[in-house]
C-alpha positions as CSV (number, residue, x, y, z in Angstrom):
1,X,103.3,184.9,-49.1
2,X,101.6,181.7,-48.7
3,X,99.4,180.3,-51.0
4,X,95.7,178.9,-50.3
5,X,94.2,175.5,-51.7
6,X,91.2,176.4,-54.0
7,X,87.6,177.2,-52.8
8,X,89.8,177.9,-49.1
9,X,87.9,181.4,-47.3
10,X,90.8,183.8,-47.4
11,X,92.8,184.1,-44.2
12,X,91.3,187.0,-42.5
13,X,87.6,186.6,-43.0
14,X,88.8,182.8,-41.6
15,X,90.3,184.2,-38.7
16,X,87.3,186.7,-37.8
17,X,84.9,183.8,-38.5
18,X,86.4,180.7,-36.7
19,X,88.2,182.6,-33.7
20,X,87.2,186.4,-33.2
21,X,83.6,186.1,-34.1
22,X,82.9,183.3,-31.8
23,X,85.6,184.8,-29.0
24,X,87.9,182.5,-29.0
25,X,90.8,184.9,-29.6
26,X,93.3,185.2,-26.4
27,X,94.8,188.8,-27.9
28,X,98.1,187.2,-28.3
29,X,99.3,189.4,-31.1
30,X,100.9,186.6,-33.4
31,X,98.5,187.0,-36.7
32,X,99.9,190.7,-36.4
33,X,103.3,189.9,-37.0
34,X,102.6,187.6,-39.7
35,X,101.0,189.6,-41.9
36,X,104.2,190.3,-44.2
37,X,102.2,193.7,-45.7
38,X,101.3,194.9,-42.4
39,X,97.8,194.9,-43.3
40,X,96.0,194.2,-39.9
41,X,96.9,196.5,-37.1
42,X,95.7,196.2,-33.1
43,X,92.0,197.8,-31.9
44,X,91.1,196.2,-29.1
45,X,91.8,192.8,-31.4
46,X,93.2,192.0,-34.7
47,X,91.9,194.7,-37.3
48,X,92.1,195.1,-41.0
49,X,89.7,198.4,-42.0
50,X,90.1,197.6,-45.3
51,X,89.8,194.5,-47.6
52,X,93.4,194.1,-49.7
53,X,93.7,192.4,-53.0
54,X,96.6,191.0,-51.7
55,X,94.7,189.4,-49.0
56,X,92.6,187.4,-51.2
57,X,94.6,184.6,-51.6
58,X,97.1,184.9,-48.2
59,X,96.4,182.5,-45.1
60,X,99.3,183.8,-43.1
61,X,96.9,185.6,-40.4
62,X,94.8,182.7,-39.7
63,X,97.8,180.2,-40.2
64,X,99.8,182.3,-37.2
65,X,96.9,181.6,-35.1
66,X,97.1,178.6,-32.4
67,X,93.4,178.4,-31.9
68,X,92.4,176.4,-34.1
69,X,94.8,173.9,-34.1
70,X,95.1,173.5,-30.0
71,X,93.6,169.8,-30.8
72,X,96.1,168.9,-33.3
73,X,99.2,170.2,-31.1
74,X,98.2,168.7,-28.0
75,X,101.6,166.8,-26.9
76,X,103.2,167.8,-29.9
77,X,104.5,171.0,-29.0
78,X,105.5,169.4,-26.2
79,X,107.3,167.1,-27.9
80,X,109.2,169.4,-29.8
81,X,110.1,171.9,-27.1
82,X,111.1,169.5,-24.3
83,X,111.9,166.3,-25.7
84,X,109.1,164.1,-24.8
85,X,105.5,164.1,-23.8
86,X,104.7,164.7,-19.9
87,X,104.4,161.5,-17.8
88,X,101.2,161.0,-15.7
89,X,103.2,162.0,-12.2
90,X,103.8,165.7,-14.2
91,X,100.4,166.6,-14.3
92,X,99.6,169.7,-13.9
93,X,102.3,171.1,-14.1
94,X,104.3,170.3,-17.2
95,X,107.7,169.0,-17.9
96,X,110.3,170.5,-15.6
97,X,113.8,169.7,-14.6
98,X,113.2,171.6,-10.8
99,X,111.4,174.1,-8.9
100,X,112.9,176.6,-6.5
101,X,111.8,180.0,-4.8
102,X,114.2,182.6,-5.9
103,X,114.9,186.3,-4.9
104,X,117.1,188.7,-6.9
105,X,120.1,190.4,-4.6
106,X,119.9,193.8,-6.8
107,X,118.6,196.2,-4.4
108,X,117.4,198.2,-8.0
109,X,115.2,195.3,-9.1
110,X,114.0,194.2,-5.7
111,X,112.6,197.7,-4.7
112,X,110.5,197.7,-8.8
113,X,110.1,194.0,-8.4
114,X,106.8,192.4,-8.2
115,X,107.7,189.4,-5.8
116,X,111.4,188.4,-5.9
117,X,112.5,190.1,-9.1
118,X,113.7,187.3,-10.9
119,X,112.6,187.8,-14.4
120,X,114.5,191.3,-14.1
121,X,117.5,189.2,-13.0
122,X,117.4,187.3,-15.7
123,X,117.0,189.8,-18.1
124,X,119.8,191.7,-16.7
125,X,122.3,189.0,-16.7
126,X,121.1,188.1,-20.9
127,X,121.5,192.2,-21.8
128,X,125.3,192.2,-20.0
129,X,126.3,188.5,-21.5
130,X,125.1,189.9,-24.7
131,X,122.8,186.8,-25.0
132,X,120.0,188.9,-26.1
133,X,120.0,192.1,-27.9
134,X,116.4,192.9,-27.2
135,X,113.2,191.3,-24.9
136,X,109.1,191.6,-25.6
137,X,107.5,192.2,-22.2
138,X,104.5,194.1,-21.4
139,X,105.1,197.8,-20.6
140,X,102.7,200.3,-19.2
141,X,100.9,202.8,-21.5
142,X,100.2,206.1,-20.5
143,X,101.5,205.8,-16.9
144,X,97.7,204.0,-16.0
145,X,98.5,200.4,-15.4
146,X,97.1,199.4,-18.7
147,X,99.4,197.0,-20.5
148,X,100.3,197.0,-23.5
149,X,103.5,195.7,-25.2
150,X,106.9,197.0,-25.6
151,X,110.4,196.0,-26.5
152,X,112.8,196.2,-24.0
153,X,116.4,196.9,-25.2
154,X,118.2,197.5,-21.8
155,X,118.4,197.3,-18.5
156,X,116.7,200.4,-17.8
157,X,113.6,199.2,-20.0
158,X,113.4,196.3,-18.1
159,X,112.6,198.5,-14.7
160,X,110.2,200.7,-16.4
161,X,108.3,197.1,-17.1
162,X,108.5,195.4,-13.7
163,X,105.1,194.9,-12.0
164,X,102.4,192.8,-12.4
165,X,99.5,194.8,-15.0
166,X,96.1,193.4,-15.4
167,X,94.7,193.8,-18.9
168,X,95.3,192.5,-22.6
169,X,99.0,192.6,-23.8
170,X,98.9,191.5,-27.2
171,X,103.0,191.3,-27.0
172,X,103.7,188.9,-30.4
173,X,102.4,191.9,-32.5
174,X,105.7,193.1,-31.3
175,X,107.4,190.3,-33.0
176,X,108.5,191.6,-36.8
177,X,108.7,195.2,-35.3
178,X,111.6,193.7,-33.3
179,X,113.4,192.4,-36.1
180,X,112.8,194.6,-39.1
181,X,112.9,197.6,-37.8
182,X,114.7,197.6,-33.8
183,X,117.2,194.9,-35.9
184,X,117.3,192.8,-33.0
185,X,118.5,189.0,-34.1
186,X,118.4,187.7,-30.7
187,X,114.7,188.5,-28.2
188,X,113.3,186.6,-25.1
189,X,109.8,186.9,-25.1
190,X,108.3,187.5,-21.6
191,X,104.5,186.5,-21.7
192,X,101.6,184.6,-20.4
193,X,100.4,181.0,-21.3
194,X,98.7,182.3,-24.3
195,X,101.7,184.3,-25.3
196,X,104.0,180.7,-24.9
197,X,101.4,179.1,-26.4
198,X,101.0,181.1,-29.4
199,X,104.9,181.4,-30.0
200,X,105.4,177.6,-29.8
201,X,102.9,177.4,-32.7
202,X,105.2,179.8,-34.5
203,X,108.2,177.8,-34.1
204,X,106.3,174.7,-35.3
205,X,104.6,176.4,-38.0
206,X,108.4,177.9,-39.2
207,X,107.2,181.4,-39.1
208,X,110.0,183.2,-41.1
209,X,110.8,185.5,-37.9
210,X,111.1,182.8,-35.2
211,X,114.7,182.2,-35.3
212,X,115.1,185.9,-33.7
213,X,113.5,184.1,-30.6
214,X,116.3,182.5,-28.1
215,X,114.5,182.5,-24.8
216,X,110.9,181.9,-23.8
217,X,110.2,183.7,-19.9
218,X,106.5,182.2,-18.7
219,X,104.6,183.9,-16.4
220,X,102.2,181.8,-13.9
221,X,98.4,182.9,-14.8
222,X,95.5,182.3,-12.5
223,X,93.4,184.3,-14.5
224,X,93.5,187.5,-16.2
225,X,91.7,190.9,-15.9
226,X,89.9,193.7,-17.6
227,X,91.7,196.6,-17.4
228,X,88.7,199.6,-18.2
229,X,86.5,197.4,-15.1
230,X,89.5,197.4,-13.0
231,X,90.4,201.4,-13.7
232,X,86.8,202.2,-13.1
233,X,86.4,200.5,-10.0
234,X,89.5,201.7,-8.8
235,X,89.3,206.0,-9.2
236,X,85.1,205.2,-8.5
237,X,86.9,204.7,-4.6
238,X,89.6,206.9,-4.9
239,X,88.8,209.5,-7.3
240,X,89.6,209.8,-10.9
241,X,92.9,209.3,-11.8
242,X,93.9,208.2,-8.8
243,X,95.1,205.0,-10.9
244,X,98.2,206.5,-12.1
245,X,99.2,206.5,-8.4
246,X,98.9,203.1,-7.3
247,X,102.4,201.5,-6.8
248,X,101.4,198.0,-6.5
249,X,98.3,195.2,-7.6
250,X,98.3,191.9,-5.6
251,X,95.9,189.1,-6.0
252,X,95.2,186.6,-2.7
253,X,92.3,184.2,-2.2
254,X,89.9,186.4,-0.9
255,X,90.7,190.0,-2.8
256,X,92.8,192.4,-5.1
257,X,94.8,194.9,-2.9
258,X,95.7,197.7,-5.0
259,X,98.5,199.6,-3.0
260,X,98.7,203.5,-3.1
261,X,99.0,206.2,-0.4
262,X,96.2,203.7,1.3
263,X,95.5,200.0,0.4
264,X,92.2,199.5,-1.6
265,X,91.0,195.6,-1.0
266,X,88.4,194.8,-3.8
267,X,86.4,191.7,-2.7
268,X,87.5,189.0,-5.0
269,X,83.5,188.4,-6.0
270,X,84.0,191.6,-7.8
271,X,86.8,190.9,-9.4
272,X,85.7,187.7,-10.9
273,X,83.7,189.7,-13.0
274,X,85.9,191.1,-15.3
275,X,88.0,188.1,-15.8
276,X,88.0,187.8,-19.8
277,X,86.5,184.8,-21.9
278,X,89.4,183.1,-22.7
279,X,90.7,183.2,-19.5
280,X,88.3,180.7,-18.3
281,X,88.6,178.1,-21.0
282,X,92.3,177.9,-20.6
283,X,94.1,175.1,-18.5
284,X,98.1,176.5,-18.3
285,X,98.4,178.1,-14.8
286,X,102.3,177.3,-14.6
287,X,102.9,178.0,-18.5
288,X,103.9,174.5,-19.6
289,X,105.8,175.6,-22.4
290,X,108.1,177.7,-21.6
291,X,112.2,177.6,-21.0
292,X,111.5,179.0,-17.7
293,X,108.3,179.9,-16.1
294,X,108.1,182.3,-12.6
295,X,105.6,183.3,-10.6
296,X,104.7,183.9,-7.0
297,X,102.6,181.1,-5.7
298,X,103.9,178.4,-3.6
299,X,107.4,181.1,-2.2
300,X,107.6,182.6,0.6
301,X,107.0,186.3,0.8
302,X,109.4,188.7,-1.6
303,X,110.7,185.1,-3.3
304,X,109.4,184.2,-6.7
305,X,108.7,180.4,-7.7
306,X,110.6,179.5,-10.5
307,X,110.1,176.2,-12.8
308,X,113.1,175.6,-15.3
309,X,111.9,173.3,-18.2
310,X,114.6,173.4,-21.2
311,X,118.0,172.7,-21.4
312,X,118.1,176.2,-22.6
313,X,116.4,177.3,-19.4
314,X,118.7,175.1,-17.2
315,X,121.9,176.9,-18.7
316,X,120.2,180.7,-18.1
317,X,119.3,180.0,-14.3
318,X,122.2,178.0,-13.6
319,X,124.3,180.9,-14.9
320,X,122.8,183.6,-12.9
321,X,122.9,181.0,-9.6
322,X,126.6,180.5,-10.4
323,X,127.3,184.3,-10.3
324,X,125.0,184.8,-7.0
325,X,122.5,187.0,-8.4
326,X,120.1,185.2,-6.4
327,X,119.1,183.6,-3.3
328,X,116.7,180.3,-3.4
329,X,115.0,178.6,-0.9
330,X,112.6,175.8,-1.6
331,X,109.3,176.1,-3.0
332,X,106.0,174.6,-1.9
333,X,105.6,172.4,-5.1
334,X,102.3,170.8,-3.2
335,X,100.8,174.4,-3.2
336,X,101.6,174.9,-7.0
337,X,100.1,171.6,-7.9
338,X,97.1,172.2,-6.3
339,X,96.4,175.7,-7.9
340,X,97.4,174.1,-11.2
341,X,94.4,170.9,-10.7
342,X,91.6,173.8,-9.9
343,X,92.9,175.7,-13.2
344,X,92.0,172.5,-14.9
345,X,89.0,171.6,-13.8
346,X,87.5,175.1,-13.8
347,X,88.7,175.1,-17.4
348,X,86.8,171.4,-18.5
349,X,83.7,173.0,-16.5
350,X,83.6,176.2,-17.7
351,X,84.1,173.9,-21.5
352,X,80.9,171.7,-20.4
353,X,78.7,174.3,-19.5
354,X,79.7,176.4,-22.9
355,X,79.0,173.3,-24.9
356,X,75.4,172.6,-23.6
357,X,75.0,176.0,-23.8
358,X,75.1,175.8,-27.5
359,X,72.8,172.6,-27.7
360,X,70.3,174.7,-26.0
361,X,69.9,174.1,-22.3
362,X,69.3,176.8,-19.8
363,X,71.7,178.0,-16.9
364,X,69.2,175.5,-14.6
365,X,69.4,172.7,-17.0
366,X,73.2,172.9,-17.0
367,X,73.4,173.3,-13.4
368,X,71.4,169.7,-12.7
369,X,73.2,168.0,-15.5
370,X,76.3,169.2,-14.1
371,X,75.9,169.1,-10.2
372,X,77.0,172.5,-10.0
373,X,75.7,175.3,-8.1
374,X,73.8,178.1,-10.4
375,X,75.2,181.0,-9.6
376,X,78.5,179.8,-11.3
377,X,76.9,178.7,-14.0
378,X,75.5,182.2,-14.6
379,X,78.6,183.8,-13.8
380,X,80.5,181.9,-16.8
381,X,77.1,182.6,-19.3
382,X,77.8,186.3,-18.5
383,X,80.8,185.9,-20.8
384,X,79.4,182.9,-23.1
């Protein structure tokens, strides 16, 4: 257990005061999986109910946490992961080696897939190869569509996962379940930004249990969504739990289609709404940081865009092109790129209009100082 320096706040009531209190937390999970006593359990967020005595001089929590050191890291995780730091022509993407669309040729994964199925195929090919003895990815609880995580240790697993859910998946918590009690020795981690983020930290940090990890799957992210908003909204036009028959979620410019025995199309101005704090301060749209990242945007239909990063990476997709488990096509890196840019700039506004929010100025105040219109001002204060 790690010690503190004298007169140091012990970890939790640091975590709860520098990052949950002031909603900065992005429910990753990881300060879960550190605590070695299994003091702090999931509720929504990280939890303990009661103070331990052997929490009083323990940092582990807070020191699993990524938050506050995203500053400090900056380039340096990037560093360590892919070798060097981005060059200016990368931006916004991240380092990468190429960028392909991709579509699995197993007709199982294709008719569970999301888009082109090929974070199934990959997870496939690791489980036969032996490569991995176990994967975090988010699973569904309850049969509902809300996430929530899940260790997949076969194939099968893997199906029952597919599909995109909207919603907080704290997967890391998963993390020293995995190893200590599943025995796994050997896990990819399939997870957003936040997730890559969080695990990179880990590595960095030499969390005891990161060795277990060999392969890092990034998902694209937009934006997430609030799962209870999206439920209600959903059986308020359909009837209640109508939910647990939807088949499908898909996201476009202009509206979520939620696909059932008819297609519900919920304007994407309502939507917006329950897109969660964190969501709008972070800048990783094509998640920067991991071996390989996959995600729809910029592929054809039924194709998913796929951006291999690591060495590690390279050898998995290489592998799986070699045995023709896929067919690729080119993707529309121009399209990526320019999703990617909006992610950023939304993310430094969204930053600017929190900050003089704090020194005091009103939602009009920020939208002349900012040249901004006011309605999106006051749609980010609704979750300041």
């Amino acid at each position: 257990m790690k010690s503190m320096k004298r007169g140091e706040m012990p970890g939790y009531e640091r975590l709860r005061s520098e990052v949950v209190d002031r909603k900065l937390c992005t429910f990753c999970g990881a300060c879960v999986s550190a605590c070695l006593l299994r003091h702090l359990e999931w509720a929504d967020e990280p939890l303990r109910r009661e103070k331990k005595a052997a929490c009083e001089e323990c940092s582990l929590c807070y020191d699993a946490c990524y938050v506050p050191k995203l500053q400090e890291e900056e380039g340096l995780l990037e560093e360590e992961v892919l070798g060097r730091k981005r060059r200016m022509e990368e931006e916004p993407l991240g380092i990468f080696s190429r960028i392909l669309a991709a579509k699995s040729k197993d007709e199982r994964i294709l008719e569970n897939a999301q888009d082109g199925g090929v974070v199934s195929t990959i997870l496939k090919h690791l489980f036969e190869q032996k490569s991995i003895d176990g994967a975090i990815v988010a699973g569904m609880r309850e049969g509902f569509w809300e996430p929530f995580p899940r260790v997949a240790k076969n194939f099968d697993d893997v199906i029952a996962s597919a599909r995109t859910k909207f919603g907080i998946s704290p997967n890391l918590m998963l993390v020293r379940d995995a190893v200590l009690e599943e025995y796994l020795d050997s896990i990819c981690i399939v997870g957003l930004p936040c997730h890559t983020r969080a695990l990179r930290h880990m590595q960095h940090t030499k969390f005891e249990l990161a060795p277990a990890i060999s392969l890092t799957i990034g998902l694209f992210c937009r934006e997430n969504y609030e799962y209870l908003p999206l439920r209600n909204y959903v059986e308020g036009v359909l009837g209640e739990g109508s939910i647990a028959e939807v088949r499908k979620f898909s996201v476009t410019e202009d509206a979520m289609l939620v696909f059932s025995d008819k297609t519900l199309s919920i304007p994407i101005t309502e939507v917006k709404k329950w897109v969660p704090r964190h969501c709008l301060l972070c800048s990783d749209y094509t998640n920067e940081l991991a071996d390989i990242s996959v995600g729809c945007d910029g592929s054809p239909d039924g194709f998913s865009t796929v951006i291999v990063r690591t060495e590690r990476g390279e050898s998995v997709f290489a592998a799986i092109e070699a045995k023709g488990l896929v067919e690729t096509k080119p993707a529309d890196i121009a399209a990526i790129r320019e999703i990617a840019e909006r992610k950023r700039r939304k993310a430094v506004q969204t930053k600017k209009i929190y900050d003089l929010r704090s020194a005091g100025l009103s939602a009009e105040e920020i939208a002349t100082r900012l040249g901004i219109e006011l309605e999106t001002v006051l749609h980010r204060l609704e979750k300041y």
